[in-house]
C-alpha positions as CSV (number, residue, x, y, z in Angstrom):
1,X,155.2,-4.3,168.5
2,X,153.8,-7.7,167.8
3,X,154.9,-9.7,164.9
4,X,152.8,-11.5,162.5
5,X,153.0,-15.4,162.2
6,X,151.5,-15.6,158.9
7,X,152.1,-13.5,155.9
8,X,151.7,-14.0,152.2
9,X,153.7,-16.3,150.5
10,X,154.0,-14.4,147.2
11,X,152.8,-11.0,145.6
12,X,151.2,-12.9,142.8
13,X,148.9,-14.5,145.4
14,X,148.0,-11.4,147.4
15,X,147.0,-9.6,144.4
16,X,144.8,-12.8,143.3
17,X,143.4,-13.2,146.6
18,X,142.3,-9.5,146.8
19,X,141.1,-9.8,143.1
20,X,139.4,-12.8,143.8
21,X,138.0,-11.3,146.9
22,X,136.7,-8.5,144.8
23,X,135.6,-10.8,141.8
24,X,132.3,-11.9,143.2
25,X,128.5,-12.8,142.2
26,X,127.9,-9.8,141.8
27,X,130.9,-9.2,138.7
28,X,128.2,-11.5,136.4
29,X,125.2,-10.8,138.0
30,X,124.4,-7.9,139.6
31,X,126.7,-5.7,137.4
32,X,124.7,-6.3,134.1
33,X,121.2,-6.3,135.5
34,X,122.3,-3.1,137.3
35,X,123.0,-1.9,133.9
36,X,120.2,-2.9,132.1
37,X,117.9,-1.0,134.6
38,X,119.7,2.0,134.9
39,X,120.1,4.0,131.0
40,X,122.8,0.9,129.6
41,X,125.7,2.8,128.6
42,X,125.2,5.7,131.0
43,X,125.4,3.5,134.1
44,X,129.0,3.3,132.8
45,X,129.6,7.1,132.9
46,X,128.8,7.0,136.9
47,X,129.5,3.6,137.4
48,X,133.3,5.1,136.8
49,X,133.4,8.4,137.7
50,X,131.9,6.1,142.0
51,X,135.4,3.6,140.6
52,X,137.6,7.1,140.5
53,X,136.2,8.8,143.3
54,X,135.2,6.1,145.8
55,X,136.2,3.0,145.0
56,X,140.1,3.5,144.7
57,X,140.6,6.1,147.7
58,X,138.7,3.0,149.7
59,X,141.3,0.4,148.5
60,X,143.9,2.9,149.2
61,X,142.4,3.4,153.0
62,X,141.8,0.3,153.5
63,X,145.2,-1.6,152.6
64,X,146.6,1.0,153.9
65,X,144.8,0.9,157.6
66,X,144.9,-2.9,157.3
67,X,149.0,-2.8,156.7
68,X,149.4,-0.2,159.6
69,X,146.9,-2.5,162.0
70,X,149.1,-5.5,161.1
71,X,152.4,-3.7,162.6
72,X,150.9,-4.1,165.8
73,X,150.2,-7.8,165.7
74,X,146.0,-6.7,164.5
75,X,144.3,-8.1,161.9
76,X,140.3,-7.3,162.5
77,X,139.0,-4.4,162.1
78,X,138.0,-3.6,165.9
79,X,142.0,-3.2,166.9
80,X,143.2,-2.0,163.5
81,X,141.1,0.9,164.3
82,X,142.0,0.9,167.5
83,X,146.0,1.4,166.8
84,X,145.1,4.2,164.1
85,X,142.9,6.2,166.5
86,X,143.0,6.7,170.3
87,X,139.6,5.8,172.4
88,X,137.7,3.0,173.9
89,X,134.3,3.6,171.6
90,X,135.8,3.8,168.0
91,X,136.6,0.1,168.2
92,X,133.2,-0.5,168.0
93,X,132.9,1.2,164.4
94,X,135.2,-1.9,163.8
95,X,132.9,-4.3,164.8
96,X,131.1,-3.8,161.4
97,X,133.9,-5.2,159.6
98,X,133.2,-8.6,161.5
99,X,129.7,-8.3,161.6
100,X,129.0,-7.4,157.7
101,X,131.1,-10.4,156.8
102,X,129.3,-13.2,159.0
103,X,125.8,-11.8,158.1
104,X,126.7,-11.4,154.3
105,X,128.4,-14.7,154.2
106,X,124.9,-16.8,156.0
107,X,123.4,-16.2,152.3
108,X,126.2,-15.6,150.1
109,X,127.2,-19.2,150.6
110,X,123.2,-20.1,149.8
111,X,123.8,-18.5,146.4
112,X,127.2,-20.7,146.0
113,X,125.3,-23.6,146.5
114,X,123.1,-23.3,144.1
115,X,126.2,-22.8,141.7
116,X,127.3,-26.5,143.0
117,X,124.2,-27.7,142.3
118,X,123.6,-25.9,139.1
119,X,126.9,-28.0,138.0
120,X,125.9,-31.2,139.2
121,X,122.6,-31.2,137.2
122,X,124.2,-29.7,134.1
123,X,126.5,-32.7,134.2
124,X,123.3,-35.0,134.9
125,X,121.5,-33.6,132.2
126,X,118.7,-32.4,134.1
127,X,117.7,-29.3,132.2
128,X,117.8,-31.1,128.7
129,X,114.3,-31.0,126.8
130,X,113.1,-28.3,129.2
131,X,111.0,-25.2,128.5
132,X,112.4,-21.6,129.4
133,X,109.1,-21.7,131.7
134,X,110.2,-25.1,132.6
135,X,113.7,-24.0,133.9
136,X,112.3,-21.6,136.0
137,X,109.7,-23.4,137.7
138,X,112.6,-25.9,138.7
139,X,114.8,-23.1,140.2
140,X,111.4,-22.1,142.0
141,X,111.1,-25.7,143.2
142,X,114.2,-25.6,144.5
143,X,114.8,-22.8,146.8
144,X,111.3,-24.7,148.2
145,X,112.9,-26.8,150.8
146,X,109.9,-29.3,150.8
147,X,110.6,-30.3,147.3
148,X,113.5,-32.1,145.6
149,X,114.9,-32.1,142.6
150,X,117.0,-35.0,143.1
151,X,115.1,-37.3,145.0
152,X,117.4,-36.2,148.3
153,X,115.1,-34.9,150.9
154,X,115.8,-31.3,152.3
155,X,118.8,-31.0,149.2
156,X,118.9,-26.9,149.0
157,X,120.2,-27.6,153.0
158,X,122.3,-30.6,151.8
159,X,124.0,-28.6,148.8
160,X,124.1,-25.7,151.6
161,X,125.9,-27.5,154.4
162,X,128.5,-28.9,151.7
163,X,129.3,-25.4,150.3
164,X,129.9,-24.0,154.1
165,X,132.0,-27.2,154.9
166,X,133.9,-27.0,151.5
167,X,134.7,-22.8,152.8
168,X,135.2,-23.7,156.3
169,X,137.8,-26.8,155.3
170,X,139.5,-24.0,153.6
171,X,139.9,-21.4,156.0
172,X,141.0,-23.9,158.7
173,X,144.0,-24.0,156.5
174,X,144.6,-20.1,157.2
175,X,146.0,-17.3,154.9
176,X,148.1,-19.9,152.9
177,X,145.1,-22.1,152.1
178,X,143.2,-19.0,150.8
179,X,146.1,-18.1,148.5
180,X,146.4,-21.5,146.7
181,X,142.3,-21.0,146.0
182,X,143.1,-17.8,144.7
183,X,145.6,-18.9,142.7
184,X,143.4,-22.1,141.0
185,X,140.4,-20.2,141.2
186,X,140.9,-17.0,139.4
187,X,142.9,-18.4,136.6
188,X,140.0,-20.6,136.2
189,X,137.1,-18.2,136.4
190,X,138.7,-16.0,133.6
191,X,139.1,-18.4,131.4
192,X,135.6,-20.1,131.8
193,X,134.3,-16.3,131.6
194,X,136.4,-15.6,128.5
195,X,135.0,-19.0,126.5
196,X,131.7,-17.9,127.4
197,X,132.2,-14.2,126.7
198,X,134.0,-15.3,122.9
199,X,130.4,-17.3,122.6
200,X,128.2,-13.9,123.6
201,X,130.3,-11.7,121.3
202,X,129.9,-13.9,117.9
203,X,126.3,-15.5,119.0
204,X,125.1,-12.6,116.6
205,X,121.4,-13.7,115.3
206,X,121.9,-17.2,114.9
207,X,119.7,-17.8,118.2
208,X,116.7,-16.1,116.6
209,X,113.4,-18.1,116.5
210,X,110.2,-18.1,115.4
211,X,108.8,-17.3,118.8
212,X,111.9,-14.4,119.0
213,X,112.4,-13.3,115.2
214,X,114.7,-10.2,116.1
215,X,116.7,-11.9,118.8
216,X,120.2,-10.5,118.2
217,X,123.2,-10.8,120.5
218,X,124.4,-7.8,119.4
219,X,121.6,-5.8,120.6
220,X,122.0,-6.4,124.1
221,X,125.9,-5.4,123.9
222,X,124.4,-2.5,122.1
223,X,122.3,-1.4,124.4
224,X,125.4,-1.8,127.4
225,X,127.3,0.2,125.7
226,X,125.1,2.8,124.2
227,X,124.2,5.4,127.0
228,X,120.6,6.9,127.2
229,X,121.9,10.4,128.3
230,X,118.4,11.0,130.2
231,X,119.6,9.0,132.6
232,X,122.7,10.9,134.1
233,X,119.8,13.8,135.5
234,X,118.4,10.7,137.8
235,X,119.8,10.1,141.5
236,X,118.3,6.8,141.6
237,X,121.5,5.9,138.9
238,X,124.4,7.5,140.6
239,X,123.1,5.8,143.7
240,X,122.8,2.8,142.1
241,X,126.7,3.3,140.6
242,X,128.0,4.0,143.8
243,X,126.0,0.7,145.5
244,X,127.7,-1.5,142.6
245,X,131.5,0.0,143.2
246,X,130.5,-1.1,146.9
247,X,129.7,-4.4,146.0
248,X,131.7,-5.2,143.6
249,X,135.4,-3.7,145.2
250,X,133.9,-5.1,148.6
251,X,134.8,-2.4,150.4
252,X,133.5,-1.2,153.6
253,X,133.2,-5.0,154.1
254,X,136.7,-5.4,156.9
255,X,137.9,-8.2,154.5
256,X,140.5,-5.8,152.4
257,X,142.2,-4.6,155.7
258,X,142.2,-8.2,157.2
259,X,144.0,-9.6,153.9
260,X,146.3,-6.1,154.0
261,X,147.3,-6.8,157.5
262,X,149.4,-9.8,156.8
263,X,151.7,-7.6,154.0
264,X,155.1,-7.1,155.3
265,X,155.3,-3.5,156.8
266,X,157.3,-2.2,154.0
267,X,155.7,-3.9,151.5
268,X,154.0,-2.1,148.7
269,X,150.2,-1.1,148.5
270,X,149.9,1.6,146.5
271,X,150.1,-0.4,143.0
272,X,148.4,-3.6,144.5
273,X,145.2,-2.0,145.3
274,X,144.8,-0.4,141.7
275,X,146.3,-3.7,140.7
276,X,143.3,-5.7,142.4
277,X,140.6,-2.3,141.9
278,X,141.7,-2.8,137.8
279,X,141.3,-6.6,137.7
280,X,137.9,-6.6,139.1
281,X,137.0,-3.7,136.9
282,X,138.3,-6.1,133.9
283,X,136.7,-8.5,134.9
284,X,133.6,-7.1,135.4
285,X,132.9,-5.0,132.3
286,X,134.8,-6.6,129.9
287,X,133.7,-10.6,130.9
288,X,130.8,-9.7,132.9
289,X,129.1,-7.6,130.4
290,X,129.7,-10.2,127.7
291,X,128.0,-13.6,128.7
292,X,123.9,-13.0,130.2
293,X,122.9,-10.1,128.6
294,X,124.0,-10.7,125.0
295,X,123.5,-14.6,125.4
296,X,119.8,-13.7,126.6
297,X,119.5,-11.1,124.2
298,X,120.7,-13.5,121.1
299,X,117.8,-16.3,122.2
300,X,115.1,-14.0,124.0
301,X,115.5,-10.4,122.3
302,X,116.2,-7.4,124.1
303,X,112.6,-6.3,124.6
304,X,112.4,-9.7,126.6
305,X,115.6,-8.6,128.5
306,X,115.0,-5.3,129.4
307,X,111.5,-6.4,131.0
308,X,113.0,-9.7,132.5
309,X,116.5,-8.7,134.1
310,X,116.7,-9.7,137.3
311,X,119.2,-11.7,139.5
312,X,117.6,-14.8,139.2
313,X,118.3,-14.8,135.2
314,X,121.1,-16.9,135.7
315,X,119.4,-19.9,137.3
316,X,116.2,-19.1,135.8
317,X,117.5,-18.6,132.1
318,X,120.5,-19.4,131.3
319,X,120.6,-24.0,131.6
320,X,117.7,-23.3,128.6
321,X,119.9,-21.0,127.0
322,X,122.5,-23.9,126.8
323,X,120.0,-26.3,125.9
324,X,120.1,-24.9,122.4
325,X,123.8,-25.6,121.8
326,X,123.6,-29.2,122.0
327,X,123.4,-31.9,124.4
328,X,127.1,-31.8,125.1
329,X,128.2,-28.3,124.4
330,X,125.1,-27.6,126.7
331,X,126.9,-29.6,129.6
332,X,130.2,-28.0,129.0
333,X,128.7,-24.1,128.9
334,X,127.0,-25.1,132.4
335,X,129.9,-26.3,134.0
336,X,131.7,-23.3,133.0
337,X,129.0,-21.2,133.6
338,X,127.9,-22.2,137.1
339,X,131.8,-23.3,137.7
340,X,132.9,-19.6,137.1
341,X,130.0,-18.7,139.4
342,X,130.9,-21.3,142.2
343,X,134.6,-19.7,141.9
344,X,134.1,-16.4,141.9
345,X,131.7,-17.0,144.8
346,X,133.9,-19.0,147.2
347,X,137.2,-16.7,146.5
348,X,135.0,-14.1,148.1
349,X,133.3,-16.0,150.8
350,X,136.4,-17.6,152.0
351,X,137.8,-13.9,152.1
352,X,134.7,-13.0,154.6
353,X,136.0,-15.5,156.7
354,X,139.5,-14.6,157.2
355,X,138.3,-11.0,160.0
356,X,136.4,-13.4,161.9
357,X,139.6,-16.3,162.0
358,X,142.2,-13.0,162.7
359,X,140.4,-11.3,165.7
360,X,140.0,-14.9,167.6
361,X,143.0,-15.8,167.0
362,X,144.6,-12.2,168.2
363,X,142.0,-11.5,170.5
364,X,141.8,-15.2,172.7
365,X,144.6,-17.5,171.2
366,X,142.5,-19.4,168.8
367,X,143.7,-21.6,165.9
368,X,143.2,-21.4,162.3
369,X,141.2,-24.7,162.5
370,X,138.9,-24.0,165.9
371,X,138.3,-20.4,164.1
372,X,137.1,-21.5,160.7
373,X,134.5,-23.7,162.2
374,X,133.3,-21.7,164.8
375,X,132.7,-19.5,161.7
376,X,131.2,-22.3,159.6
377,X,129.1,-23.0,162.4
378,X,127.9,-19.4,163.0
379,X,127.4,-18.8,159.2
380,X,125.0,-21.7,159.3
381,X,123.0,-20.9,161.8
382,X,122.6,-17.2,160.6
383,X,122.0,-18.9,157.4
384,X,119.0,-20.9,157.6
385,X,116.7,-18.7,158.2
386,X,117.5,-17.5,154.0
387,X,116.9,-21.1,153.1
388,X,113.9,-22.5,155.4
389,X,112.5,-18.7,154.6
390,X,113.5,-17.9,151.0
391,X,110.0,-16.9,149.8
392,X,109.0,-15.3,152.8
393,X,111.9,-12.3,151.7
394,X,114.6,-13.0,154.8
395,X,117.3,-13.7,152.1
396,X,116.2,-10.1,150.5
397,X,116.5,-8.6,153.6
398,X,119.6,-9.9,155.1
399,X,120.9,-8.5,151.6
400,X,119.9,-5.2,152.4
401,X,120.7,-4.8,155.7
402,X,124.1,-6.3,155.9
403,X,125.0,-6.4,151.9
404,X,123.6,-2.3,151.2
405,X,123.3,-0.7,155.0
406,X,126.1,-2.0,157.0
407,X,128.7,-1.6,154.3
408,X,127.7,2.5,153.3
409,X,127.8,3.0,157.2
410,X,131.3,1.2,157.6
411,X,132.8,3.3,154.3
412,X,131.5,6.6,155.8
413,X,132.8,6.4,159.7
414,X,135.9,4.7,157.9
415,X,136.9,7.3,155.9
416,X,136.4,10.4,158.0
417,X,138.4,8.6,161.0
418,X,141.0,8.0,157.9
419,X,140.8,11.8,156.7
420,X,140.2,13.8,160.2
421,X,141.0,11.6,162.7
422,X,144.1,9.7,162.1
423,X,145.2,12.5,159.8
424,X,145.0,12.5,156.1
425,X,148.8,13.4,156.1
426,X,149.8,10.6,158.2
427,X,147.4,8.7,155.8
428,X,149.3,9.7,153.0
429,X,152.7,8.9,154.1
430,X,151.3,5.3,154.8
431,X,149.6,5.4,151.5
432,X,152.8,6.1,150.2
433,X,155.3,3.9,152.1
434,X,157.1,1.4,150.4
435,X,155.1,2.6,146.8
436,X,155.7,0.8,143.7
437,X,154.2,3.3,141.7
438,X,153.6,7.3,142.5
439,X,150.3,8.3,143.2
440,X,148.6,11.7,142.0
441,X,148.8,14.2,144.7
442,X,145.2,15.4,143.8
443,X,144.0,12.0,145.3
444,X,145.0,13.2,148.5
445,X,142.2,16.2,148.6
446,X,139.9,13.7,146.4
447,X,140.4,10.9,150.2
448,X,140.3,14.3,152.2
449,X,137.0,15.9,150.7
450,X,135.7,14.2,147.9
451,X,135.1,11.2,149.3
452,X,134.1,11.7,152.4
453,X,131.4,14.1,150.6
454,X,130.4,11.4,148.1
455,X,129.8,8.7,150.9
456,X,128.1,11.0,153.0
457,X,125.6,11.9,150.5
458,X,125.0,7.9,149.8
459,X,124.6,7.4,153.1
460,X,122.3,10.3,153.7
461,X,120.1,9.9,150.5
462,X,119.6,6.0,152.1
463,X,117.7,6.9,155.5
464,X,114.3,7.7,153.6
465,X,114.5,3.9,151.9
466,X,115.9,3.1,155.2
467,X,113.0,4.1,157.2
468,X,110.8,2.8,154.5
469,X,112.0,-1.1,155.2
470,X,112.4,-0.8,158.7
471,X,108.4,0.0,158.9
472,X,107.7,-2.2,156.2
473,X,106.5,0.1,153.7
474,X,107.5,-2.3,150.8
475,X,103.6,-4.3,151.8
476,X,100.3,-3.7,152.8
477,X,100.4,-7.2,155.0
478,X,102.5,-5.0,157.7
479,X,101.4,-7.4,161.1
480,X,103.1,-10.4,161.6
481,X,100.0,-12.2,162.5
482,X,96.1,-11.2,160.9
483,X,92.8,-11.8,159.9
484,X,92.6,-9.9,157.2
485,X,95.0,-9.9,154.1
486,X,95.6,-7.0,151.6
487,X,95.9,-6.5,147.9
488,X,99.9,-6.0,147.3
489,X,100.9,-3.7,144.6
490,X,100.3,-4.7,141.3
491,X,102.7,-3.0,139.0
492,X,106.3,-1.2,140.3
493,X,104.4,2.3,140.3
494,X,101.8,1.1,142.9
495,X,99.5,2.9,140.7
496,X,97.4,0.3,138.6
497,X,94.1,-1.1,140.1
498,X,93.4,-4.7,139.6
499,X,90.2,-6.5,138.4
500,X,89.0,-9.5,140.0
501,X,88.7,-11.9,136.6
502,X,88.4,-15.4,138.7
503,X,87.8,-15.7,142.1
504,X,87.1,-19.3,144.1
505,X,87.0,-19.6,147.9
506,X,91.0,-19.7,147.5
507,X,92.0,-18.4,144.1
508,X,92.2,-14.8,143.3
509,X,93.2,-13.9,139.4
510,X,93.8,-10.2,138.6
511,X,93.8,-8.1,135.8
512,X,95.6,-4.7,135.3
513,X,97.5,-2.5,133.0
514,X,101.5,-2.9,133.2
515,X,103.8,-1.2,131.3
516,X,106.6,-2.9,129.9
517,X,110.2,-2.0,128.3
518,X,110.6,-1.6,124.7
519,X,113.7,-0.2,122.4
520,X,113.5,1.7,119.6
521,X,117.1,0.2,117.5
522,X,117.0,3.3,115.2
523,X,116.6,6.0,117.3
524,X,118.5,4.5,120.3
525,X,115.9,5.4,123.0
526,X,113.9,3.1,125.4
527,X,110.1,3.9,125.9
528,X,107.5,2.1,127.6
529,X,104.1,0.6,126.3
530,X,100.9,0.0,128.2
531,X,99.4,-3.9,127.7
532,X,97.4,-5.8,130.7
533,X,99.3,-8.5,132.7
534,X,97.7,-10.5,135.3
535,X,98.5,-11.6,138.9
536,X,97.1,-14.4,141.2
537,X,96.6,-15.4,144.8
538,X,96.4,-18.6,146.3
539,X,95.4,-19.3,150.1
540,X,95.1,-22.4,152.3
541,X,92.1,-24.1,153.5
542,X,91.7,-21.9,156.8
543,X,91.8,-18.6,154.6
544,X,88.4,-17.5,152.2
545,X,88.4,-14.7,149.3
546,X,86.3,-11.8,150.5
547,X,85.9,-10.2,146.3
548,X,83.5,-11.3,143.6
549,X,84.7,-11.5,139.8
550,X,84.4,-7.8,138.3
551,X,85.3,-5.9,141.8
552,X,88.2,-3.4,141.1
553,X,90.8,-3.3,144.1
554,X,93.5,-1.0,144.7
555,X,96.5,-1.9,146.7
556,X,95.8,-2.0,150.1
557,X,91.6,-3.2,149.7
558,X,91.0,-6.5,151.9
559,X,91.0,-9.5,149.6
560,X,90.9,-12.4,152.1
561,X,90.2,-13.2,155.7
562,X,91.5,-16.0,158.1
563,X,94.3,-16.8,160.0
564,X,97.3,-15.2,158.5
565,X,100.8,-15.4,159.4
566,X,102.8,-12.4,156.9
567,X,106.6,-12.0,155.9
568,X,107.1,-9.6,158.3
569,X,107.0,-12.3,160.9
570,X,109.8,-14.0,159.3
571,X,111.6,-10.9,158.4
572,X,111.5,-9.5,162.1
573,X,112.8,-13.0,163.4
574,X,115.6,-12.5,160.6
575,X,116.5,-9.1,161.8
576,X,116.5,-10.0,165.3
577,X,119.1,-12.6,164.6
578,X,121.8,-9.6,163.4
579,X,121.2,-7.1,165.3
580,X,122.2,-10.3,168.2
581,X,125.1,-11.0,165.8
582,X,126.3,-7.3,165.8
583,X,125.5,-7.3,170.3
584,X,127.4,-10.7,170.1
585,X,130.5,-9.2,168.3
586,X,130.5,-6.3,170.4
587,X,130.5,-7.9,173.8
588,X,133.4,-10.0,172.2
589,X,135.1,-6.6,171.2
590,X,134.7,-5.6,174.8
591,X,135.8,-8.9,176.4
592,X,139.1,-8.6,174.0
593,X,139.6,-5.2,175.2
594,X,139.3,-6.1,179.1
595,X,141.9,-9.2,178.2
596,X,144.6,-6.8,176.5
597,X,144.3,-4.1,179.6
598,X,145.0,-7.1,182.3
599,X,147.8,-8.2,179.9
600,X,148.7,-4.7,179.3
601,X,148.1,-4.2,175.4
602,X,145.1,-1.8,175.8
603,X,145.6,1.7,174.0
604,X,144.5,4.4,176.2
């Protein structure tokens, strides 16, 4: 049985390094938005029954395999399967716990370095003086590599290959250079996110304007908290629940069994995973309810929110939010603001690192150094294509794909090789060993059935969207290369039909009727009203407009004609990149395997 060089060096720091593994991006961004879109308060009443019923019994597989993996001298996901359950193909389940992490981690370290550079120009003043419409035309500007915002050519690949060097310095450090991070980093992000959380909860309606009369803070908490019952009936929100306790625990990632597999064999895990599940859960809904949504809400209204909520709110919102605090308080609030973001983001991109560091190092000798920047280099050249190809919807993609898709796949296969395979009462005795605390017995059925049932019906209910992107259902503009271009849809419903207003040889403005997100405060119910929005098209010289002003199009009627070159090109070059990534992990997974039967490690 092969002993492990490296272990922890403290319990505090495991638990920090899980939590700060779990504390991500998406704690203060996507938990809120997800939220907002989804009833409010009743995204809360799913939201924790997916926490009860998926998200612990995952933590409690997955430190649990990871410990068991690390007996035998494993720590990837490949060969901690592989010493759970007998057989040459199941390894290859594991190879989703290295691939999810590299693809995942090419534009998760995109969004930290926008954090970085979100800091430098709060410092700089950059954003002082400028217009909410202002401060998101520069965050628009910015993801466009051909413009600067500095003067420094190229600087979203600049603040991009300093963020992946900063993460790969890190890692070449190994377990013990994570847990000092963790142990800076996560002190540091709660107390950022509590100052900023103290300042959403008393903001109240001193932000209100003339432009935004009823702007109240406390609406927006409100609405959070207040459930719109009408919303527990719809699937789309328990799917949506059960995609945030993904995200947010990152499980079905491989990173929780790589950081498990490095606990001492007796060690508890029982009370660290809840430990780590209830700190991110903290985290989350208590801080990262607290800070855009109210602090939006206080300035913009809640009408405003509620139509506007999106991921981008923090970039696009928030430095003008600041603005109105003062020159100086505005500096501090974005430093703390885009400082928590920057450290919740690298304490879990340098976990996503640490599979890839432990199977090379296992699997062909490697050292902590040569394996972080083989990582840093893979993760930047899996990375570009989000950042030269932003606009064009690669980032979006690679999010689905490896950030939604590979991680319900990974849970599933997981936990029915956990349940039926390696045996849930073997499970449950490893579960158990070593136990600070004693765990219900009913969550031994819940691991057995319940969650295997849950995942299942995730993973199920996904293929139809599935199918959808894989054929590119989301547009009209479905070739990669054309001579004719299509009307998109103009509202979410794909219903409205647009009318050509003005039209030159390369201009196109629309007009149609949107609906839009409104709140009734005394009866506590959201409705919708009808009002008309607009939506333009611009082409290049070698494309013409093929409409007249007063046509009506639907989506899908031929607006233009040239030489087109469609996001789906760009998309289809993105996803053959993984799906090489994943054949490239494999053939690794395989090469390992034939090295361990010469040296006579292979399990039969």
């Amino acid at each position: 049985m092969a002993k492990s060089v490296e272990s922890w060096g403290s319990r505090v720091g495991l638990i920090l390094a899980m939590a700060g593994n779990a504390v991500g991006l998406g704690n203060f961004l996507r938990f809120p938005i997800q939220a907002v879109e989804n009833g409010g308060g009743a995204f809360i009443i799913p939201y924790l029954v997916c926490f009860l019923l998926m998200g612990i019994p995952l933590l409690f597989i997955e430190w649990s395999s990871g410990r068991y993996g690390g007996r035998f001298g494993n720590h990837s996901t490949p060969y901690i399967l592989d010493s759970m359950v007998k057989g040459r193909a199941l390894k290859y389940i594991g190879v989703f716990g290295i691939f999810t992490n590299l693809a995942i981690v090419a534009y998760y370290s995109y969004i930290e370095s926008w954090t970085m550079s979100y800091v430098y120009h709060s410092l700089k003043g950059t954003f002082s003086g400028m217009t909410q419409g202002e401060v998101a035309g520069f965050f628009n500007s910015y993801v466009d590599v051909t413009k600067s915002t500095t003067g420094i050519p190229y600087e979203a690949i600049i603040f991009f290959v300093l963020c992946l060097a900063f993460n790969t310095f890190i890692l070449s450090k190994g377990i013990r250079g994570v847990e000092k991070v963790a142990k800076i980093g996560m002190p540091l992000l709660i107390l950022f996110g509590v100052l900023l959380a103290i300042r959403g909860y008393t903001l109240g309606t001193s932000g209100a304007s003339e432009l935004f009369p009823d702007a109240n803070a406390w609406d927006g908490l409100n609405f959070l908290w207040t459930p719109q019952y009408d919303s527990l009936l719809n699937p789309k929100v328990w799917l949506a629940a059960a995609g945030q306790i993904f995200f947010t625990l990152s499980v079905g990632l491989g990173t929780i069994h790589c950081y498990a597999s490095y606990v001492k064999s007796k060690d508890d895990i029982a009370l660290n995973s809840i430990t780590a599940g209830f700190m991110n859960g903290f985290v989350e809904v208590v801080i990262g309810s607290a800070i855009v949504i109210p602090i939006a809400a206080g300035y913009l209204g809640l009408d405003w929110v509620m139509n506007n909520a999106g991921f981008g709110m923090a970039f696009q919102t928030m430095p003008y939010l600041f603005q109105q605090w003062g020159p100086v308080l505005a500096a501090i609030a974005g430093v703390m603001w885009f400082g928590l973001l920057f450290f919740s983001g690298i304490t879990s991109s340098l976990a996503m690192g640490t599979p890839w560091l432990g199977f090379m190092k296992d699997e062909f000798g490697w050292s902590s150094t040569k394996g972080a920047w083989s990582f840093g280099g893979l993760a930047l050249i899996l990375g570009l294509p989000t950042v030269f190809f932003f606009q064009e919807g690669v980032f979006d993609d690679y999010d689905y794909w490896a950030g939604t898709v590979s991680l319900v796949f990974f849970a599933f296969f997981e936990v029915i090789l956990y349940s039926w395979v390696f045996g849930i009462d073997k499970g449950w005795k490893e579960i158990n060993l070593g136990a600070d605390i004693k765990i219900p017995e009913i969550y031994k059925y819940v691991i057995k059935y319940v969650t295997p049932l849950l995942l299942g019906w995730v993973f199920f209910a996904s293929l139809p969207s599935m199918y959808d992107k894989i054929t590119h259902q989301d547009t009209f503009n479905r070739s990669a290369f054309a001579d004719v271009f299509y009307a998109e849809n103009f509202d979410r419903s794909g219903t409205a039909i647009g009318t050509v207003e003005e039209v030159g040889d390369h201009y196109i403005k629309f007009s149609f009727e949107n609906t839009r997100k409104k709140f009734d405060k005394e009866n506590d119910v959201a409705f919708y009203e009808e009002f008309i929005d607009y939506k333009e098209y611009s082409f290049s010289e070698d494309q013409k407009t093929t409409v007249v002003e007063g046509d009506k199009i639907k989506p899908g009627d031929a607006i233009a004609e040239g030489d087109f070159i469609n996001n789906v090109f760009y998309k289809n070059i993105g996803r053959a990149i993984l799906v090489s990534l994943f054949l490239f992990i494999s053939l690794l997974v395989y090469l390992a395997y034939n090295k361990r039967r010469k040296e006579g490690r292979a399990t039969i």
